[in-house]
PLY file of the C-alpha trace (Angstrom):
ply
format ascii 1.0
element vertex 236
property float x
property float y
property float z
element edge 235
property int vertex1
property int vertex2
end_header
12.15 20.07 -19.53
14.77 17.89 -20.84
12.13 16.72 -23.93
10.73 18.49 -27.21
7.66 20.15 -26.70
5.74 17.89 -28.50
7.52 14.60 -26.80
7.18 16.45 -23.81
3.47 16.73 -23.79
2.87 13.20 -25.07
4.83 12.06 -22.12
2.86 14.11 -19.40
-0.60 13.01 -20.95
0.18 9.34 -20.10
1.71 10.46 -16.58
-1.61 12.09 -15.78
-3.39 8.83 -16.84
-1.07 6.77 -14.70
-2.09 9.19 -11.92
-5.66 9.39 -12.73
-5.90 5.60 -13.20
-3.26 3.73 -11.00
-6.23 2.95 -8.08
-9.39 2.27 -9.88
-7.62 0.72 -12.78
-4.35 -0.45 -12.11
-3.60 -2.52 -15.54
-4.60 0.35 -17.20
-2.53 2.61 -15.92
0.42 0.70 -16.56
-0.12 0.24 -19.97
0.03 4.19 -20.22
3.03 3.84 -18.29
4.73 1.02 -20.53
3.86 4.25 -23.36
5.84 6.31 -21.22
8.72 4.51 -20.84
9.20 3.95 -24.62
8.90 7.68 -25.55
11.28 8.90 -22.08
13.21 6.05 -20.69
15.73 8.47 -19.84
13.62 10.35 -17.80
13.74 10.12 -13.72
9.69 10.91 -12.76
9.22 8.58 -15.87
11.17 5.56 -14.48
9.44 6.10 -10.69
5.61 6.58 -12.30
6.38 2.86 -14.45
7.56 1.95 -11.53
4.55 2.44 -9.32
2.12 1.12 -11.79
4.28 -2.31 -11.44
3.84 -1.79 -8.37
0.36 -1.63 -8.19
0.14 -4.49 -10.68
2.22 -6.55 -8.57
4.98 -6.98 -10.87
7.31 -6.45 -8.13
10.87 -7.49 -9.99
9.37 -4.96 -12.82
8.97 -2.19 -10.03
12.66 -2.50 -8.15
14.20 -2.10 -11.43
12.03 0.64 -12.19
12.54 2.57 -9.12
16.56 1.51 -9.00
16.90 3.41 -12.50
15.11 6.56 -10.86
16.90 6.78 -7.86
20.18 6.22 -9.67
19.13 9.24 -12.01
18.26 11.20 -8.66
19.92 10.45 -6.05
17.27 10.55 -3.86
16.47 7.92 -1.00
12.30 8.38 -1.07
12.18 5.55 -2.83
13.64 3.15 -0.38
11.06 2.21 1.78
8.85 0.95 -1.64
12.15 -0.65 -2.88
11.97 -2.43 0.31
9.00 -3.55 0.22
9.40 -4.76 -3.42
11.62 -7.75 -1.99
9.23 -8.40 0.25
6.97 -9.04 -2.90
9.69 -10.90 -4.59
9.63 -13.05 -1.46
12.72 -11.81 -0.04
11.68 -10.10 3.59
15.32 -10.98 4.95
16.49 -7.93 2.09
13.50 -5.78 3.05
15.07 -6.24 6.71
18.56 -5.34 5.41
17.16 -2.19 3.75
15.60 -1.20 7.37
19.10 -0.88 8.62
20.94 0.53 6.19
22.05 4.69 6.30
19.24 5.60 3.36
16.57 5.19 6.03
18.15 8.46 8.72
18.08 10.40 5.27
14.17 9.88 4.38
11.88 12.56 6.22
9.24 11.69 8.56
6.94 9.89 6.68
9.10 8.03 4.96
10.70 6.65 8.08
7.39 5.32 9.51
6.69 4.19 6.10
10.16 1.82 6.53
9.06 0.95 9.92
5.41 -0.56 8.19
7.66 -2.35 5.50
10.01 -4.18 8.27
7.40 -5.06 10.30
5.47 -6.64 7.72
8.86 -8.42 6.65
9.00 -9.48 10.29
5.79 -11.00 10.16
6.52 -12.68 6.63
9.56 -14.23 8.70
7.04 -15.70 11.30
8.37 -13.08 13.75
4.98 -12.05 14.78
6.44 -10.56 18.64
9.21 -8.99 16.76
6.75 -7.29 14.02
4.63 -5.61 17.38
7.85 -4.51 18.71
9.27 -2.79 15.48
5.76 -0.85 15.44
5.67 0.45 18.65
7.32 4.02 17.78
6.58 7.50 19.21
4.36 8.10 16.23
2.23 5.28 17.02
2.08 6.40 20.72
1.69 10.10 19.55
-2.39 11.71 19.66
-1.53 13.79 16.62
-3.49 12.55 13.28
-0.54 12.67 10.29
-1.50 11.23 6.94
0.39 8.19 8.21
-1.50 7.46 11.29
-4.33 5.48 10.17
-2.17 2.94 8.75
0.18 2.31 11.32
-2.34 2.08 13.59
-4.17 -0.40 11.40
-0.76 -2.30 11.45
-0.11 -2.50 15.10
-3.93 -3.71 15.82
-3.52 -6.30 12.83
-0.41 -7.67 13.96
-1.70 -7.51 18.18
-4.83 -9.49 16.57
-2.68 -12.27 14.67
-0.83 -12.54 18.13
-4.22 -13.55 20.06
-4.43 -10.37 21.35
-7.67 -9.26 20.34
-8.97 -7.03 23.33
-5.86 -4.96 22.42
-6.17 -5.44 18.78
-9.66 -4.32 19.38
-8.77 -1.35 20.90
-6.42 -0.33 18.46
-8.31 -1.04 15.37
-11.04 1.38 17.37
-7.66 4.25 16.95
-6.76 3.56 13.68
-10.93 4.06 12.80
-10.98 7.17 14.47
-8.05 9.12 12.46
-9.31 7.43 9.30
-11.11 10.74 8.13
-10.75 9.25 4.25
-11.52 5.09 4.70
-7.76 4.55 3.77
-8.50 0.86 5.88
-11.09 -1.16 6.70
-10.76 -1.07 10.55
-14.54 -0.43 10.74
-15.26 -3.83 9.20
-12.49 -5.65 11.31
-14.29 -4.04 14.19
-17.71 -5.65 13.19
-16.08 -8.59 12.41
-14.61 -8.87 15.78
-17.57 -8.01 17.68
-19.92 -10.62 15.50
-21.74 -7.92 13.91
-23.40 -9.19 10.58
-24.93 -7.33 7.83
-28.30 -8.12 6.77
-29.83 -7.46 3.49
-32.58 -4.84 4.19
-35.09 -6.03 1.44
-35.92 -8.47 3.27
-37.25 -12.28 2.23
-40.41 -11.28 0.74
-38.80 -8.40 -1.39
-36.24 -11.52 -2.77
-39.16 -13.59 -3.77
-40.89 -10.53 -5.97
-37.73 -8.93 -7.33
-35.24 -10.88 -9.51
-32.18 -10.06 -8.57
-29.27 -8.91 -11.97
-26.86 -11.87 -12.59
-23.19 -11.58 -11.66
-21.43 -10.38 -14.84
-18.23 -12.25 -15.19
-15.19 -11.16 -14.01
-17.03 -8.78 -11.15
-14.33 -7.87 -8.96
-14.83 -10.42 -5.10
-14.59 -8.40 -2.17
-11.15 -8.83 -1.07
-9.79 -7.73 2.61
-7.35 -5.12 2.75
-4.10 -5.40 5.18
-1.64 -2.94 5.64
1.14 -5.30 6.03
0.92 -6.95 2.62
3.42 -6.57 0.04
1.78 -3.60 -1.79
0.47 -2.14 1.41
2.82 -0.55 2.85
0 1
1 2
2 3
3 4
4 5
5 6
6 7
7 8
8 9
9 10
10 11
11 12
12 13
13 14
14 15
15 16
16 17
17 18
18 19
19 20
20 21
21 22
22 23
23 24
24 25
25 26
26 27
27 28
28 29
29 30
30 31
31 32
32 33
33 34
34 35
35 36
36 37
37 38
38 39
39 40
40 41
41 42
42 43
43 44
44 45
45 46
46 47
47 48
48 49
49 50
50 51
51 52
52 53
53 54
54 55
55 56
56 57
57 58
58 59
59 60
60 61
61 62
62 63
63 64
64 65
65 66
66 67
67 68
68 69
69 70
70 71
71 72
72 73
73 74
74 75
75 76
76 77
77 78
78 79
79 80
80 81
81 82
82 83
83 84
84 85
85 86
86 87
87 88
88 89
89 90
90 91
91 92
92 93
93 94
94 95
95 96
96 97
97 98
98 99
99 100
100 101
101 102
102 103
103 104
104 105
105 106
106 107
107 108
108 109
109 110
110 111
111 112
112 113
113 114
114 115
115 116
116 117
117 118
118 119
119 120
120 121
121 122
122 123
123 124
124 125
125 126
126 127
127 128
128 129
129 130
130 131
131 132
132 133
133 134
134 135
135 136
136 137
137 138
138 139
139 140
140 141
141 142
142 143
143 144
144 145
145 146
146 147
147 148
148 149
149 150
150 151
151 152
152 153
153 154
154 155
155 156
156 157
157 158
158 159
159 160
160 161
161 162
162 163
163 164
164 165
165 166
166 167
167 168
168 169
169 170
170 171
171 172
172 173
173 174
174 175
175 176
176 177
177 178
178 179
179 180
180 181
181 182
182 183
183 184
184 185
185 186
186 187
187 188
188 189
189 190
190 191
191 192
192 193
193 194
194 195
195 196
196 197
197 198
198 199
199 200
200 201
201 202
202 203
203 204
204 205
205 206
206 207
207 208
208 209
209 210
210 211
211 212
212 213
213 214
214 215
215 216
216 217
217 218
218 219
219 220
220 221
221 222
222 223
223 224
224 225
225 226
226 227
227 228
228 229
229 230
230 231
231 232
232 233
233 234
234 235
């Protein structure tokens, strides 16, 4: 509202493309954010969106600054657990640790609390503090039967971490919970459950169909299959 009309609706067309595009095509959508930027630097919901598109790019020093400039514009502290886990990109977990105790955190609602707890115990775990990481997840959320939008992931968390801590029955068990509340396959906990019971997938077709049927080339630059972990830098 603070824009032109016509600025204004150039500006919104390239937020909808950041929206649209920031998960299937993250480069992309940054370049409509870099657009943006240029036409409404002075803009809060501008500075976050650039922001999460660095994000997504992993251009993490890009990203704090981004979201620094919004939240100074705002005020507000929903940014924080993100921020935090931006120095845990920049390779800074001891800051992301920092951020976990300061007063912003008792001001973010419920999601964004359990969203700080995912971000400190992944910078636990970048510390080598592997015990320490289990601990900071156990919560009453985790421990709660209720399904939030949240659940899945910290569930996904807690089993990762129990499994990187030779705990695998429990790991098991919890990777089984975080499957089960997973309505949308936010995580792969199905295919850490195979993997963990030695389940492997077969192609169907069969030998006899490979020696009849030439199979399409690999074009180059197909994307690799690449495991997803919720207590990555970008994950959280």
């Amino acid at each position: 509202m603070s824009l032109p009309k016509t600025l204004a609706e150039d500006v919104a067309r390239n937020l909808v493309m950041v929206a649209r595009l920031i998960d299937e095509d993250p480069e992309e959508a940054y370049a409509y954010s870099r657009i943006a930027l240029r036409l409404a630097s002075r803009v809060a919901a501008v500075r976050e969106a650039a922001g999460f598109a660095a994000y997504a790019t992993q251009k993490y020093a890009e990203a704090l600054a981004e979201f620094r400039a919004s939240r100074r514009m705002t005020g507000s502290v929903e940014l924080w657990p993100v921020m935090a886990d931006c120095e845990r990109g920049l390779g800074r977990p001891e800051r992301a640790m920092a951020m976990a105790g300061e007063p912003e955190v008792q001001k973010l609602d419920k999601a964004g609390q359990v969203e700080m707890r995912l971000v400190a115990a992944g910078a636990r775990r970048d510390m080598g503090q592997i015990d320490a990481a289990i601990v900071t997840l156990q919560s009453p959320e985790l421990a709660s039967n209720s399904i939030q939008p949240w659940t899945p992931r910290l569930r996904y968390a807690y089993a990762d971490a129990l499994l990187e801590a030779g705990r695998e029955d429990e790991a098991r068990e919890w990777f089984g919970k975080a499957l089960e509340a997973d309505k949308d396959g936010s995580t792969d906990a199905s295919d850490r459950l195979a993997e963990l019971d030695g389940v492997e997938f077969v192609d169907a077709l069969g030998d006899d169909e490979d020696e009849t049927v030439d199979a399409p080339e690999a074009a180059p630059g197909d994307a690799a299959d690449q495991d997803e972990r919720g207590d990555e830098p970008g994950k959280a």
